[in-house]
Structures are given as structure tokens and as C-alpha cells.
N, C-alpha and C positions, 0 to 999 in steps of 0.2 A: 484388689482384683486378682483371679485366679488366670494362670498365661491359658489354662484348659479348657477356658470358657470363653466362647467366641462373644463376641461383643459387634456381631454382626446378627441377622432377623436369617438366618440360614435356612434357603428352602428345605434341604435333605432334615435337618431339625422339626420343621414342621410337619413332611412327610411323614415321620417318624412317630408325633405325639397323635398325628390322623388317625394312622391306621395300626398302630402301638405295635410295629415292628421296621425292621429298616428297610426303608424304598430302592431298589438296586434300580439304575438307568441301563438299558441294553441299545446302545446304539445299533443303527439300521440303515444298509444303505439299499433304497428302494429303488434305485438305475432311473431317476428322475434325469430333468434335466432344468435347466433355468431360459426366461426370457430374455435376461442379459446374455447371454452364451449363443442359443439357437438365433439370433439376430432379431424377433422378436422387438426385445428392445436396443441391444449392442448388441457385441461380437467378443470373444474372448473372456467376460466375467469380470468380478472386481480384482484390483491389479494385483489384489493379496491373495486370491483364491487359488489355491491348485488342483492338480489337474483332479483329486480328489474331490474339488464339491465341498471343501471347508468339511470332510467327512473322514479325515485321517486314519480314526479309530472307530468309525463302524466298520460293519461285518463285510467280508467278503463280495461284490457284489453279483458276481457268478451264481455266488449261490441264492436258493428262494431263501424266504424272510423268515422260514419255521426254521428251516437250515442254522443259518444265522444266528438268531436268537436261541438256540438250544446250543451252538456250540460259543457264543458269548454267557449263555447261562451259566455254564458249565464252568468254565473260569473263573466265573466272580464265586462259585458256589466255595471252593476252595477257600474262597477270605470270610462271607457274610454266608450262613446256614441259616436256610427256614425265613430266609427273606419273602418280601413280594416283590414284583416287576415292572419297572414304568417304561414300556420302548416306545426309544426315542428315533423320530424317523429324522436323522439328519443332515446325509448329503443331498447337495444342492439344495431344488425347492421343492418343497415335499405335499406342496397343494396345486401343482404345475402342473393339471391333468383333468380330463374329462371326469365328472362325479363316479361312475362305474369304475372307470378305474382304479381312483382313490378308495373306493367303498374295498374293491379288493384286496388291494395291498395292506389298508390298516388293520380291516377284519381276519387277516389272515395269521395277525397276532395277538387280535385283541381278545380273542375266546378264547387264548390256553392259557390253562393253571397259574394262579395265583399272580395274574395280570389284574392292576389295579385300574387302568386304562391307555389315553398313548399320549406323547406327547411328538409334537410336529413342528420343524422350522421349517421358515419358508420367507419369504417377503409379503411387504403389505401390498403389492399389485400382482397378486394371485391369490385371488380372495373372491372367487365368484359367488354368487349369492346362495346358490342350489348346495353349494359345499356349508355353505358358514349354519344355514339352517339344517341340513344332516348333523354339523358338530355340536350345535346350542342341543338337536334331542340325545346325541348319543350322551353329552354332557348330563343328563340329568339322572344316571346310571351308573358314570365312570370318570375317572378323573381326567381331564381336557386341560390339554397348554396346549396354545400354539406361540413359537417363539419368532417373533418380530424383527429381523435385522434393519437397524435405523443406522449404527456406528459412530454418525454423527445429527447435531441440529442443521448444521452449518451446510448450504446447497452449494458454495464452492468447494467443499472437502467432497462431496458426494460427485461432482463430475471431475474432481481430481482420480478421485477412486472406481471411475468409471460407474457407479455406483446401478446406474439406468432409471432413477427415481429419485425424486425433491422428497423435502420432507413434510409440502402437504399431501402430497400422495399417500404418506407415512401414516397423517392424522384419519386420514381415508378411509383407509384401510383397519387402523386401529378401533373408531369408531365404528365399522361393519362390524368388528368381534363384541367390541365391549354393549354396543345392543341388543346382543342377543347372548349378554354375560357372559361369553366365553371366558377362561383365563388366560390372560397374555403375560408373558414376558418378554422382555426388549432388550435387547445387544448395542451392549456401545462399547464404539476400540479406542482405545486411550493410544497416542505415539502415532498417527496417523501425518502423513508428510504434510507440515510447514501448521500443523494446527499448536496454537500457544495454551499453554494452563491454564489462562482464561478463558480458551474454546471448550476443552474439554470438561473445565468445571460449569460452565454456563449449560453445557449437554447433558450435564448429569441434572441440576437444578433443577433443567425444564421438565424431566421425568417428573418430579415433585405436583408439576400443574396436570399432568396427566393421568385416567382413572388408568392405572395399570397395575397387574397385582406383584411381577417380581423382573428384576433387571439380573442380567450376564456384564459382567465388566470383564472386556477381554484386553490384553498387549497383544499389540500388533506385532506380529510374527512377518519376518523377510523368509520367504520359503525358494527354494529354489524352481527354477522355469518359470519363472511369475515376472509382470511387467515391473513389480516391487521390488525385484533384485535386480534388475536394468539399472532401475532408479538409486538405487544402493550403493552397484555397484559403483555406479557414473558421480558419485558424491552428491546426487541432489536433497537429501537429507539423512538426518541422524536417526537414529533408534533412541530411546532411552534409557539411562541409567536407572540400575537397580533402587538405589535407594532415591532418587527422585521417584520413580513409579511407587513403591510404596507410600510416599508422602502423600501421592496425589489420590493414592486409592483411598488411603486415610481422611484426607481431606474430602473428598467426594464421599466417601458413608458418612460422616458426618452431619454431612448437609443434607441424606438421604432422609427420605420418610419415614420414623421405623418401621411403620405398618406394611411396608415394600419389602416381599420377600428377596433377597439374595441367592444366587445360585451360581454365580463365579466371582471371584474377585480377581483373576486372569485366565488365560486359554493353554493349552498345551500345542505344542509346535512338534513333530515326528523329529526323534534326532537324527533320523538319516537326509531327512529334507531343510532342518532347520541351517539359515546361514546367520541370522544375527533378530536378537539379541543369545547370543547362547549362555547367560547366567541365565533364562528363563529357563533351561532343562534343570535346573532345580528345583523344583518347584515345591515342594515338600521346606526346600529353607526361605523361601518369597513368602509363602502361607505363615512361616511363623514370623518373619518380619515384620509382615504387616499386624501380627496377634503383637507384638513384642512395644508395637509404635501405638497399636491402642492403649496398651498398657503407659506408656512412658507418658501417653496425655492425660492418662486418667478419662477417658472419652470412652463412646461407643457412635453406632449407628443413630443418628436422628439427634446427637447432643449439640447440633448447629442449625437446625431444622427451624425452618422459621412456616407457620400456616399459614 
């Protein structure tokens, strides 16, 4: 085995062989807001989320979305030349709004140059009907994700995490996309307070039974102002060790589908906000850790995969 060659189903890989040039993501923050926040469903957000809307490294949000997007262009253009564009709408909840309005904010970047289409997180209980049936047409012309935050299976880690939604609501919501083919992908956080490597590998599993087409494996980041660094602080639980979290990402692709695309195998935490784990601002030597522990199994994605 070559350490060069991922031995994971890499979404940017497949974007890649699509449209036979490299997919740049342009995060976006479109001044959304969440029903967990606005009271809706809670008050305050999940306990991890800051005051950014899980949105650290989209665009300014002062500024409109053309703004944004041409001055994130602009940056990545410097590493990747003669790319295409997939923006990514990602603070807070980015289907949190009457259709007109969403029709605006996406359209407003989906017509310029060398946009292959957009992609959108959000939760599975912001998923009106009038929205999902504009994305299945707009889908049939551009490329569509909308990305899922599930985090965990488990409905006690979900009101641990304030979360504002069980995970039948989750299948709910999933099932509104997947029948009118949408592409989804689904976020799960690994290190999540008092959940055991059983939790977490059970959470991955269950993605297995599910029609989805790619997952986000994120570490749970302590960020500061967050009810998670209360909890940090106060000793109510631990973060995870480096090389535990790689085993367990190793062991969870593993047991992944390989047919399931990948598009994180952990999250990035801002280092001015980040309080623990702080070996995750490595992130460049975690990525090859976990390239280094494929290698030392002789494994890849889907070599424990049972149908």
C-alpha cells in the first residue's frame, strides 16, 4: 500500500473524477438562524455550537454572499487554478426560512461562473415540503447536498447536547430528501460527553442501514463561551486522546459502506476559540495518522462491512 493513497471513498476524489477538475468548497454564511436558538425548539443552541453557527470559517457575514464568495474565491485561487466551485451554505441552519427567501440567498450564487451547484447544511426538522421539491428540480441540473446533522443515534446524547430533535425526527427528515433523491450527507461527532466506543461505533453502523450517500466524521471541539466548556471546565467529562480517536475513526471506516462517500474524517476548531483537544490544530499530522493506521492494518474503508 502507498501512504499517498487514501484508502477511504473520498468525497473531493469523486468530485474530482465527475467533473475532471478539482471541486473547491466556498463556505458561506447566509445570517440564518436555528430553531434550537430562536426558542422555536430551545434557547441557546447545541452545547458545542458557538456563537458562530458551527460557521467558524465561512465568509464574513456583514457582507452579501457574491461578496463572500469572490473574496473566499480569491484565496483558494492562490493554491487550486482553474478549479470549479461548490458553495457551501454553512452557518447555522441554512433551510431555516420561508422558500422566497432561501430561493434568494442560494440563487444569488448559484448562477456565477464555474459553480457546479450548492451545497447546504441544516437539520432534519427544517425540511418543509415547498423547499425539498424546489431542491429535487433544481437537482436535476446541479449538484445538490444537503448536509444532515444527526451527531449521534443515541436520544440521551441528543438532550445531553441540547440537540432540539430525537433521531426519529432525523429518519423524518432524511426520508423527505431521499424521496425526492436528494443527496445527503450526515454528521456524526465522535467524543461527545459520557458516550462509550460502543456508542459511537454503533452510530456509525447504523449509517450502514440507511439510503445515504456520504457522512462528515467530526471531533468534538470544546470552543470557548459554549455550555461545553462549563462542562469542561467543571470536570464533567474528558475529550479524547489523539491516538484513541484515530483508532476509532479507523475502526468506524472500516465497518463503513464503501459505496458511502467520506468528506471529513474530523472538523477543525478556530485556534483562537479552541480550549481542548488542542492536538486537533494539527490537523494535517491526525490526517496522516489515521493514513499511517490504514496502512499498519493492511485495511481500507468497507474491509469489515458486513450487508
Amino acid at each position: 500500500m502507498n501512504i499517498n493513497e487514501k484508502r477511504y471513498n473520498r468525497f473531493a476524489d469523486y468530485l474530482k473524477k465527475k467533473y475532471n477538475k478539482k471541486i473547491i468548497k466556498i463556505s458561506l454564511n447566509a445570517g440564518f438562524t436555528c430553531p434550537n436558538i430562536d426558542g422555536t425548539k430551545a434557547y441557546g443552541g447545541c452545547i458545542y455550537c458557538s456563537n458562530k453557527g458551527s460557521g467558524d470559517f465561512a465568509g464574513v457575514p456583514s457582507d452579501d454572499l457574491v461578496t463572500q464568495f469572490n473574496d473566499i474565491k480569491a484565496k483558494m485561487s492562490k493554491k487550486w487554478k482553474n478549479g470549479l466551485y461548490l458553495p457551501y451554505f454553512q452557518a447555522y441552519s441554512n433551510t431555516y426560512a420561508p422558500l422566497k427567501v432561501l430561493k434568494e440567498k442560494y440563487e444569488a450564487v448559484l448562477y456565477l461562473d464555474n459553480v457546479i451547484g450548492i451545497d447546504i447544511a441544516t437539520r432534519p426538522d427544517c425540511l418543509e415540503d415547498d423547499l425539498v421539491d424546489y431542491l429535487a428540480e433544481l437537482s436535476k441540473n446541479k449538484e445538490v447536498w444537503v448536509e444532515l446533522g444527526l451527531q449521534s443515534i443515541y436520544d440521551k446524547t441528543a438532550k445531553i447536547i441540547n440537540r432540539g430533535h430525537d433521531f426519529n425526527e432525523f429518519l423524518i427528515g432524511l426520508k423527505k430528501l431521499r424521496d425526492k433523491n436528494i443527496n445527503v450527507c450526515v454528521h456524526i461527532i465522535n467524543g461527545l460527553p459520557y458516550e462509550t466506543y460502543d456508542m459511537m461505533i454503533n452510530t456509525l453502523k447504523k449509517l450502514n442501514e440507511l439510503d445515504i450517500q456520504a457522512v462528515k466524521i467530526h471531533l468534538l471541539h470544546v470552543l470557548k463561551d459554549t455550555p461545553l466548556a462549563n462542562m469542561y471546565k467543571k470536570g464533567k467529562f474528558k475529550v479524547m486522546e489523539k491516538m484513541d480517536y484515530v483508532n476509532l475513526v479507523v475502526d468506524q471506516l472500516e465497518l463503513l459502506n464503501p459505496d458511502i462517500l467520506v468528506q471529513r474524517v474530523t472538523g477543525d476548531g478556530g485556534r483562537d476559540e479552541l480550549i481542548a483537544p488542542l492536538w486537533s490544530l494539527k490537523k494535517f499530522e491526525l490526517l496522516n495518522e489515521i493514513d499511517w493506521e490504514f496502512l499498519r492494518r493492511k485495511s481500507r474503508q468497507g474491509s469489515r462491512f458486513n450487508k
